[in-house]
NUDREN-257884 format. One record per residue (C-alpha): residue number from 0; residue in one letter; x negated, y, z. Coordinates in steps of 0.1 Angstrom, whole numbers, padded with zeros to 4 digits. Example, Ala and Ser with C-alpha at 12.3 -4.5 7.8 and 13.67 -1.06 7.14 Angstrom:
<sites>
(site 0,A,(-0123,-0045,0078))
(site 1,S,(-0137,-0011,0071))
</sites>
This chain:
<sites>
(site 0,X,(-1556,-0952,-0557))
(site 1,X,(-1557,-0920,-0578))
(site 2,X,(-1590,-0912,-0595))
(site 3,X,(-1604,-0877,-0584))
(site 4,X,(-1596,-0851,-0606))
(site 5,X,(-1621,-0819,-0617))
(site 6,X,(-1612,-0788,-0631))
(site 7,X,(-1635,-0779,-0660))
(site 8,X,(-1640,-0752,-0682))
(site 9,X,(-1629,-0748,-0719))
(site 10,X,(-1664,-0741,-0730))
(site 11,X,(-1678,-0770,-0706))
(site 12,X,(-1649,-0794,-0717))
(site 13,X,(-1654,-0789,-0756))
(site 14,X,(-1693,-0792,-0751))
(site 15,X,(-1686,-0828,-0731))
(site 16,X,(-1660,-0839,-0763))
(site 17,X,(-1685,-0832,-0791))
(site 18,X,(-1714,-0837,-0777))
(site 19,X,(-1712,-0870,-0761))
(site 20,X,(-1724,-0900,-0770))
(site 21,X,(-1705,-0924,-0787))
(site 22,X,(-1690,-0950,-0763))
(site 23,X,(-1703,-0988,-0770))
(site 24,X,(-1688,-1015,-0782))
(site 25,X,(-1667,-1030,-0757))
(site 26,X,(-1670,-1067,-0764))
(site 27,X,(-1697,-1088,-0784))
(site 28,X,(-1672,-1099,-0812))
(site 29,X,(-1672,-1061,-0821))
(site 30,X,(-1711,-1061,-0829))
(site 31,X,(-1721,-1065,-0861))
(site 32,X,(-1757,-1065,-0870))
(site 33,X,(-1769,-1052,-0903))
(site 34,X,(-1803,-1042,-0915))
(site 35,X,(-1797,-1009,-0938))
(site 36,X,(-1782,-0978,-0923))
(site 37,X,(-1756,-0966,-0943))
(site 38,X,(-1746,-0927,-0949))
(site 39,X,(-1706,-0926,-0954))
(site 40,X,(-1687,-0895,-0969))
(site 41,X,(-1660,-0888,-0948))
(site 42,X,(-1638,-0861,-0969))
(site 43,X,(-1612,-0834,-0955))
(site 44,X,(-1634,-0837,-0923))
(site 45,X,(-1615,-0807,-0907))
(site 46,X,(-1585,-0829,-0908))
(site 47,X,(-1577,-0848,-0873))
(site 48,X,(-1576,-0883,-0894))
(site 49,X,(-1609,-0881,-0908))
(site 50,X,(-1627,-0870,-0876))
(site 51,X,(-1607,-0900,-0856))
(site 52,X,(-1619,-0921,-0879))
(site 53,X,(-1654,-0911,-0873))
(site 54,X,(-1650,-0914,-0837))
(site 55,X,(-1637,-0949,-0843))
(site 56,X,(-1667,-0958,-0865))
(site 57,X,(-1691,-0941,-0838))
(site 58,X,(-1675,-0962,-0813))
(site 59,X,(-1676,-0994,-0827))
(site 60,X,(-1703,-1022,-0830))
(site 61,X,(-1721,-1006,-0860))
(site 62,X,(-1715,-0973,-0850))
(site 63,X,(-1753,-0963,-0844))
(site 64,X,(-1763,-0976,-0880))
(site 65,X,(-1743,-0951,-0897))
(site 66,X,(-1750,-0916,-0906))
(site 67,X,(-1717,-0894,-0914))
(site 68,X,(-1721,-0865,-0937))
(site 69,X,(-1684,-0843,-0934))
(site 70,X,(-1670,-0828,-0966))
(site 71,X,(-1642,-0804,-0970))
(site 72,X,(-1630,-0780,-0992))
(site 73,X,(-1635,-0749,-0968))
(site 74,X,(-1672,-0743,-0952))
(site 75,X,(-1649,-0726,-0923))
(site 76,X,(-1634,-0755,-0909))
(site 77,X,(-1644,-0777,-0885))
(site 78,X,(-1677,-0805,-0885))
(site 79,X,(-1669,-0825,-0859))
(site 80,X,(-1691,-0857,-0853))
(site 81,X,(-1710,-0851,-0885))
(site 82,X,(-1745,-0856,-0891))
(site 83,X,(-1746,-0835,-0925))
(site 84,X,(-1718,-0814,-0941))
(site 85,X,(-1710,-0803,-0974))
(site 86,X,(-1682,-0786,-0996))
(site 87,X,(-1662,-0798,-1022))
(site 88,X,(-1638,-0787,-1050))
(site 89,X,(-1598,-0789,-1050))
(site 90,X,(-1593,-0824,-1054))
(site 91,X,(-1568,-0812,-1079))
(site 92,X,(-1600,-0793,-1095))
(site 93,X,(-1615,-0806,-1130))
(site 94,X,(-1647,-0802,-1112))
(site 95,X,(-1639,-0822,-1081))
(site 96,X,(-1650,-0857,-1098))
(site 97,X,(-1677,-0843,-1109))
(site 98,X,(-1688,-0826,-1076))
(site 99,X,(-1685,-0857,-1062))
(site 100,X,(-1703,-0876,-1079))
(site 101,X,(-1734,-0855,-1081))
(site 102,X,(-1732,-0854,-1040))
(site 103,X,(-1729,-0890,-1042))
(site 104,X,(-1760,-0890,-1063))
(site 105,X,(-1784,-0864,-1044))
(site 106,X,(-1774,-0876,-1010))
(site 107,X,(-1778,-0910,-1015))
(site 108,X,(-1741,-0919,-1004))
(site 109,X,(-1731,-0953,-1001))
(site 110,X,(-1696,-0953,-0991))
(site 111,X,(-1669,-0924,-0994))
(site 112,X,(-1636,-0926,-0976))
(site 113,X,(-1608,-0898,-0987))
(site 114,X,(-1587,-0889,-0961))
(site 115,X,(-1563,-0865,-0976))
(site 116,X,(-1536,-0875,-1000))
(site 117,X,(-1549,-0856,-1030))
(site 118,X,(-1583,-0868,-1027))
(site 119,X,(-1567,-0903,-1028))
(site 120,X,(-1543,-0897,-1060))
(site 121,X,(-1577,-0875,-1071))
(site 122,X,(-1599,-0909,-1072))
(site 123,X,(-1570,-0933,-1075))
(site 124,X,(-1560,-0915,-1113))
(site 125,X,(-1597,-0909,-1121))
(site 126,X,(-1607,-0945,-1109))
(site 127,X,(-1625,-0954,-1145))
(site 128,X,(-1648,-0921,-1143))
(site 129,X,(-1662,-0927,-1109))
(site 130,X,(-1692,-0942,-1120))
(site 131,X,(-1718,-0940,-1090))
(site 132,X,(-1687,-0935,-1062))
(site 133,X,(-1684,-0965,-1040))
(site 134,X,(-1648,-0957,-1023))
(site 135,X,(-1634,-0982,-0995))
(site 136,X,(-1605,-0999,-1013))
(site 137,X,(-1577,-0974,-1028))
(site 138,X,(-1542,-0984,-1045))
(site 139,X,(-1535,-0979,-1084))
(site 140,X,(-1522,-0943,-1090))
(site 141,X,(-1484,-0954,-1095))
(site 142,X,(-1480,-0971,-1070))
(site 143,X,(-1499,-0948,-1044))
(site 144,X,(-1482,-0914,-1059))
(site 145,X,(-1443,-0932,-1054))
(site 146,X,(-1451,-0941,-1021))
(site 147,X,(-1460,-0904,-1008))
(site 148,X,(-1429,-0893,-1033))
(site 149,X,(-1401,-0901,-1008))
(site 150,X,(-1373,-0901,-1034))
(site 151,X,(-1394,-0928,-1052))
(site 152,X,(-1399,-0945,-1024))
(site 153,X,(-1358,-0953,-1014))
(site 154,X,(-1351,-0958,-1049))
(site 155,X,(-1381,-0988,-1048))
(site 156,X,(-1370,-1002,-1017))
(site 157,X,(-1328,-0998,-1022))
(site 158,X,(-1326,-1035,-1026))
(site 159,X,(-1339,-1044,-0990))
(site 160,X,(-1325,-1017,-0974))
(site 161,X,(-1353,-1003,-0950))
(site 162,X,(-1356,-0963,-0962))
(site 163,X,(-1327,-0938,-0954))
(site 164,X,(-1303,-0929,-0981))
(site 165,X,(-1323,-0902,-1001))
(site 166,X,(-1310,-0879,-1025))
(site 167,X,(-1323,-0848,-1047))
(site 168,X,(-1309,-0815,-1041))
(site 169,X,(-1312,-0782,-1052))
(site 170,X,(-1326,-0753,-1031))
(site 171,X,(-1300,-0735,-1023))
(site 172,X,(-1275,-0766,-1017))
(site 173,X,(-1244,-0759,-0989))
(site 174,X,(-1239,-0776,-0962))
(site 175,X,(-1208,-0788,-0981))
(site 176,X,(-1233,-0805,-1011))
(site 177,X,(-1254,-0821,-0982))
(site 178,X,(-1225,-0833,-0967))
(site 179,X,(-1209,-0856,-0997))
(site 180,X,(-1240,-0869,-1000))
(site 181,X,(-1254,-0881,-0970))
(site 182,X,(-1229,-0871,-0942))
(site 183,X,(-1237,-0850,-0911))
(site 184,X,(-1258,-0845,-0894))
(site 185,X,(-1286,-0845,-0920))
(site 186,X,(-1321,-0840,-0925))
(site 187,X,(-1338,-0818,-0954))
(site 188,X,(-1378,-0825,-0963))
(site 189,X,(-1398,-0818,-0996))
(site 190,X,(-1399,-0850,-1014))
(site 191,X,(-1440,-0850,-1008))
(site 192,X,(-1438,-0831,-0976))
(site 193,X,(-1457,-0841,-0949))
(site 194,X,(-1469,-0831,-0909))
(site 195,X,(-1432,-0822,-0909))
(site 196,X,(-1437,-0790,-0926))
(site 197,X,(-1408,-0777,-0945))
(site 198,X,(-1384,-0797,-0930))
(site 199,X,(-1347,-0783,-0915))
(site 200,X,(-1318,-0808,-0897))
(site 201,X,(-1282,-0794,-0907))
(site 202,X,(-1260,-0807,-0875))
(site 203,X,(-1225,-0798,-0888))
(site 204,X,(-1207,-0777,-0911))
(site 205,X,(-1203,-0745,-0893))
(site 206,X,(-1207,-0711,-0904))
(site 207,X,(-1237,-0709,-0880))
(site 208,X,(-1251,-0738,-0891))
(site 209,X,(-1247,-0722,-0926))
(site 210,X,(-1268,-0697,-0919))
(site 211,X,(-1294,-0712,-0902))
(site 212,X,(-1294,-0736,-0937))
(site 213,X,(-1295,-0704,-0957))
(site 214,X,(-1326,-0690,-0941))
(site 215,X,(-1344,-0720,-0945))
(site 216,X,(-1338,-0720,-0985))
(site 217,X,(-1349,-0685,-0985))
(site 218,X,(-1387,-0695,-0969))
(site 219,X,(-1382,-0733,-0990))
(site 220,X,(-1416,-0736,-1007))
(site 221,X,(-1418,-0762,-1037))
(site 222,X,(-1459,-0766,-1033))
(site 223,X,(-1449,-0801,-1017))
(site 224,X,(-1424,-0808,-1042))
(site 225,X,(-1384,-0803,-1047))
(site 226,X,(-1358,-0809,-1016))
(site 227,X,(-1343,-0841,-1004))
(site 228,X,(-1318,-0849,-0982))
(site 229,X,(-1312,-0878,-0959))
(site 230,X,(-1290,-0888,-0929))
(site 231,X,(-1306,-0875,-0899))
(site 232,X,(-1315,-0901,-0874))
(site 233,X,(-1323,-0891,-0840))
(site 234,X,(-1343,-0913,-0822))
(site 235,X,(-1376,-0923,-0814))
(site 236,X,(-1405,-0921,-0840))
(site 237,X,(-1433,-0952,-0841))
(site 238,X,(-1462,-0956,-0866))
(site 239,X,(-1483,-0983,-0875))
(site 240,X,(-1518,-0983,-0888))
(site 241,X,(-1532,-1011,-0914))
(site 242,X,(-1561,-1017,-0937))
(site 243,X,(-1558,-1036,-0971))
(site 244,X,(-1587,-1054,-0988))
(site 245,X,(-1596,-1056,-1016))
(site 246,X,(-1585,-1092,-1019))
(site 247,X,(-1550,-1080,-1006))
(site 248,X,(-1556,-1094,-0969))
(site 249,X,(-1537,-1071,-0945))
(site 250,X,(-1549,-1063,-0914))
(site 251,X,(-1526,-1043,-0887))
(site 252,X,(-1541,-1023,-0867))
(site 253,X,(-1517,-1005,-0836))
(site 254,X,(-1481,-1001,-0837))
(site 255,X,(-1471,-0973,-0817))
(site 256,X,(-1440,-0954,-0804))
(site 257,X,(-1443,-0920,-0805))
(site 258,X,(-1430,-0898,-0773))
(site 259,X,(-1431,-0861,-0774))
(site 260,X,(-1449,-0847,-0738))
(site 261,X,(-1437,-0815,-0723))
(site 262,X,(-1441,-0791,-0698))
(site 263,X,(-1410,-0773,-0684))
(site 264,X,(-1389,-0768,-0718))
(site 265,X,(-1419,-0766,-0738))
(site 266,X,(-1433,-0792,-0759))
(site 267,X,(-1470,-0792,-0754))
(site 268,X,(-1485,-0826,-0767))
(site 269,X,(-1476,-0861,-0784))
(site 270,X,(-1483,-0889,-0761))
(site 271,X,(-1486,-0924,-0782))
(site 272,X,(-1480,-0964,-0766))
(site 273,X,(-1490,-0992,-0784))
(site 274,X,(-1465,-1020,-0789))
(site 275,X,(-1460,-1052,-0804))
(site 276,X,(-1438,-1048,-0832))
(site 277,X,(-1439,-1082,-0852))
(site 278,X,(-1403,-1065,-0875))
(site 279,X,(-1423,-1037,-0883))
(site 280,X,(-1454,-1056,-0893))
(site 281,X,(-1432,-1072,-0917))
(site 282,X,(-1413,-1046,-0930))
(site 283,X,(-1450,-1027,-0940))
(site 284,X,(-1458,-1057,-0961))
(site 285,X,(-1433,-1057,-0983))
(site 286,X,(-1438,-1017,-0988))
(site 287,X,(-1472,-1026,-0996))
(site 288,X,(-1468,-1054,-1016))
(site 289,X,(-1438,-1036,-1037))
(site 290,X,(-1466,-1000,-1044))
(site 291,X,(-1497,-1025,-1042))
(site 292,X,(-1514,-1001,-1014))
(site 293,X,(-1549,-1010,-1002))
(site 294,X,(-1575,-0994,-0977))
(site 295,X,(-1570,-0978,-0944))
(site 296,X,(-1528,-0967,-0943))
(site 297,X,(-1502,-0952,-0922))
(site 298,X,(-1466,-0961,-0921))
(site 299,X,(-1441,-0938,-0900))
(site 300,X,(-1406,-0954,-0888))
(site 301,X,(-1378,-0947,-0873))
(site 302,X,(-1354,-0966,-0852))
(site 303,X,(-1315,-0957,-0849))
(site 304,X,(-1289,-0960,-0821))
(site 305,X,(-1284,-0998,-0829))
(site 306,X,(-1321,-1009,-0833))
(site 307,X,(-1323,-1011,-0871))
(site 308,X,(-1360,-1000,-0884))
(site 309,X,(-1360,-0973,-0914))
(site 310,X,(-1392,-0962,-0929))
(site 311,X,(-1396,-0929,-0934))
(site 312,X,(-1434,-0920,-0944))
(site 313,X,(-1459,-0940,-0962))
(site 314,X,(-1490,-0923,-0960))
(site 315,X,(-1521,-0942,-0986))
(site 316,X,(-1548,-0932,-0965))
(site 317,X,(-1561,-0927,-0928))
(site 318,X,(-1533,-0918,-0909))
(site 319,X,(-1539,-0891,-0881))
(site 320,X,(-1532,-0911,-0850))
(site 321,X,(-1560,-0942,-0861))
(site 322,X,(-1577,-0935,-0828))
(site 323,X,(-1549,-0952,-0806))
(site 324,X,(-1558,-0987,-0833))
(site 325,X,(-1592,-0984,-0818))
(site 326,X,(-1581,-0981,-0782))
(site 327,X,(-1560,-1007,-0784))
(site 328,X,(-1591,-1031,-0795))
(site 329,X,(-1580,-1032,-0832))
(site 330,X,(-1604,-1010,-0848))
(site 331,X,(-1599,-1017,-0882))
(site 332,X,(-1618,-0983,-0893))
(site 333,X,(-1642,-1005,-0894))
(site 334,X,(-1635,-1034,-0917))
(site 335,X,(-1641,-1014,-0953))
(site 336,X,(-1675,-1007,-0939))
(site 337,X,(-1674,-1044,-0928))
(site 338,X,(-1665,-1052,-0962))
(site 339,X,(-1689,-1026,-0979))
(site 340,X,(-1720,-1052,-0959))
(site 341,X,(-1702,-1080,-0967))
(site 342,X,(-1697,-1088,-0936))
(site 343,X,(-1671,-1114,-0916))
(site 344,X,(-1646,-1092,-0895))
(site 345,X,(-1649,-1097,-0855))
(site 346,X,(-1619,-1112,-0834))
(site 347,X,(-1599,-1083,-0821))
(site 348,X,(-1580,-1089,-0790))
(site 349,X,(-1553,-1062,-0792))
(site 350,X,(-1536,-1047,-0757))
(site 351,X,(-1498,-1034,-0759))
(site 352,X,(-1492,-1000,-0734))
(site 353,X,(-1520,-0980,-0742))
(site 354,X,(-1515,-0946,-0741))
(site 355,X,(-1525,-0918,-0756))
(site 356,X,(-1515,-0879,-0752))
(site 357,X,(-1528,-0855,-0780))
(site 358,X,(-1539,-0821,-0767))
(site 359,X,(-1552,-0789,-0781))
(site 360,X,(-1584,-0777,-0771))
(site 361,X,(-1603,-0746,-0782))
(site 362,X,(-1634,-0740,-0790))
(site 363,X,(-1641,-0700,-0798))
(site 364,X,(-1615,-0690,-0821))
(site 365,X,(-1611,-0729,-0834))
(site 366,X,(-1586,-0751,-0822))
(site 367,X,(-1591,-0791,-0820))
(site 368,X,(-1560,-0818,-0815))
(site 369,X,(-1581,-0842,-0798))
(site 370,X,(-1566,-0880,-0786))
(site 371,X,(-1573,-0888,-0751))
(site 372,X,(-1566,-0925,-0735))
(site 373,X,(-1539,-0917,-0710))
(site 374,X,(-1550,-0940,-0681))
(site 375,X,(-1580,-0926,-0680))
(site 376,X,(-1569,-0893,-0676))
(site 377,X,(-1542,-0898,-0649))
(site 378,X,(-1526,-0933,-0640))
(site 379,X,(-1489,-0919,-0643))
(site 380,X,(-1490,-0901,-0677))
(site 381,X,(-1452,-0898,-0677))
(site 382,X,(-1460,-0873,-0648))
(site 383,X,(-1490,-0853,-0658))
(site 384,X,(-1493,-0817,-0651))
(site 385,X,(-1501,-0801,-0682))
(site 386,X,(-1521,-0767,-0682))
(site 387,X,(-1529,-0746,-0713))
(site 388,X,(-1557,-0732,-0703))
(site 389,X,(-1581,-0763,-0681))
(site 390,X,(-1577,-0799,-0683))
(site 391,X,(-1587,-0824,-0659))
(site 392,X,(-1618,-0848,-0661))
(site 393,X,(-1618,-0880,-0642))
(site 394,X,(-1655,-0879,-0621))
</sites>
């Protein structure tokens, strides 16, 4: 039987979001009893990463012993699920260290997760200076800046064949350049691009084709590094979550394939399933064991027309979509807090078919991507209506 649907407002439907209480733990093994409260750092807190990962922490076992105090370079951007907030420097700042550790200091901070990239090269490079900073575990430097450098990352991994031929171009390269290289169709990125930004597919060599290459050169920014091309491979995307101790023990949270939702010809949300994927569990150990990666990670992937798995993002920190982990009963947002107590893990018991869709939502002139558990939303989520402006609430 279908569950009754209500149409809510924006304002009412933003309010319920950030206002509710966390949800409990589902299952005793997720319960962890600890006698100090602890206040965590959660950095780049406008970021849809850092506050999923909050919502996973609030929504665990130890959720209500932990205070969360939201930093970010702009006072502007969104605080969501925070108890305290503050501001920080440019991780690429001389003073950002510094800040940080003064924060650390007069807030009393016991644990800091980074959830951007530069904040984790930022404390990775600057790991012998960080003095009162307690992070959850972070890779050496190398190894974490050659991962996110995706030229670095093919040549690394050549031998066992699991990244798409990469090669360095110059902007401004033809089609004809691309083409000797990689073949056609092929796919253009900045070597530390990421969120897709930057990027531009070449289909064929054809004067229109040229053009369209052309006007992508003349908006090419470098701030995410020089060009690379690869063979395009047009399929569907998946993503896999994992967390590293500090002992080197890796622990997986959800594999996922990614599915793009859409309403009429208009793409309007990402909807998420979690899968078993065993060959992609084992192709993410030997990328971490080959750039020594710990903490909380994301790898993206890519399967082509025959089945064959290519990576084609390594991401050395909280990856975006870590809600659908804890949906899917592995929340391992958890364990470097876990391990922070010195605590034992508990026993997930991890469900395949989950499904998320990511929407927008507004809040004044702010705009949220917030994750939503499919089922509970509407029991055919391949069919769902999508509106703009209202969503539905299950009642």
């Amino acid at each position: 039987m279908s569950p009754k649907l209500k149409i809510i407002s924006r304002a009412e439907r933003v309010q319920s979001f950030f206002q509710a209480k966390p949800e409990k733990a589902e299952n005793d093994s997720d319960r962890i009893s600890s006698s100090k409260n602890l206040k965590i750092m959660v950095t780049a807190i406008g970021g849809r990463a850092a506050y999923n990962l909050v919502r996973c922490l609030k929504e665990s076992g130890i959720g209500e012993k932990l205070i969360f105090v939201g930093a970010d370079m702009s006072p502007d951007n969104p605080r969501l699920l925070c108890d305290e907030f503050v501001t920080i420097p440019s991780p690429k700042s001389d003073d950002f260290i510094p800040a940080m550790q003064k924060i650390v200091r007069e807030l009393n901070i016991d644990l800091v997760i980074p959830t951007s990239d530069e904040e984790c090269l930022a404390l990775a490079k600057n790991r012998a200076h960080l003095e009162n900073i307690k992070t959850i575990p972070i890779g050496g430097f190398d190894g974490v800046m050659s991962s996110k450098d995706k030229l670095e990352l093919y040549n690394a991994t050549k031998h066992l064949d699991i990244v798409p031929m990469t090669f360095g171009i110059q902007k401004g390269a033809s089609i004809a350049e691309i083409k000797k290289l990689v073949g056609l169709p092929a796919f253009i990125k900045p070597r530390m691009g990421r969120g897709g930004r930057h990027t531009h597919s070449v289909m064929n060599d054809s004067a229109e084709e040229q053009k369209k290459l052309d006007a992508y050169w003349n908006s090419f920014e470098d701030d995410f590094g020089a060009p690379i091309c690869q063979p395009l491979i047009e399929s569907s995307d998946y993503g896999i979550d994992a967390y590293i101790n500090s002992r080197g023990e890796i622990h997986f949270g959800a594999a996922r394939k990614k599915l793009k939702v859409n309403a009429g010809n208009k793409i309007v949300g990402m909807r998420s399933v979690s899968i078993r994927a065993p060959d992609m569990e084992e192709i993410c150990k030997k990328i971490i064991e080959i750039f020594g990666l710990k903490g909380i990670i994301e790898i993206e992937m890519r399967k082509d027309a025959s089945g064959k798995i290519y990576v084609l993002d390594v991401n050395p920190r909280v990856g975006g979509s870590i809600y659908i982990s804890k949906a899917s009963g592995r929340n391992i947002a958890m364990l470097p807090v876990l391990d922070y107590l010195h605590e034992q893990y508990p026993a997930f018991e991890y469900a395949d078919g989950i499904e998320m869709i990511r929407r927008e939502i507004t809040d004044g002139s702010k705009k949220y991507l917030w994750d939503f558990v499919a089922s509970a939303q509407n029991p055919n989520p391949n069919e769902m209506s999508i509106c703009e402006a209202e969503l539905p609430e299950v009642i």
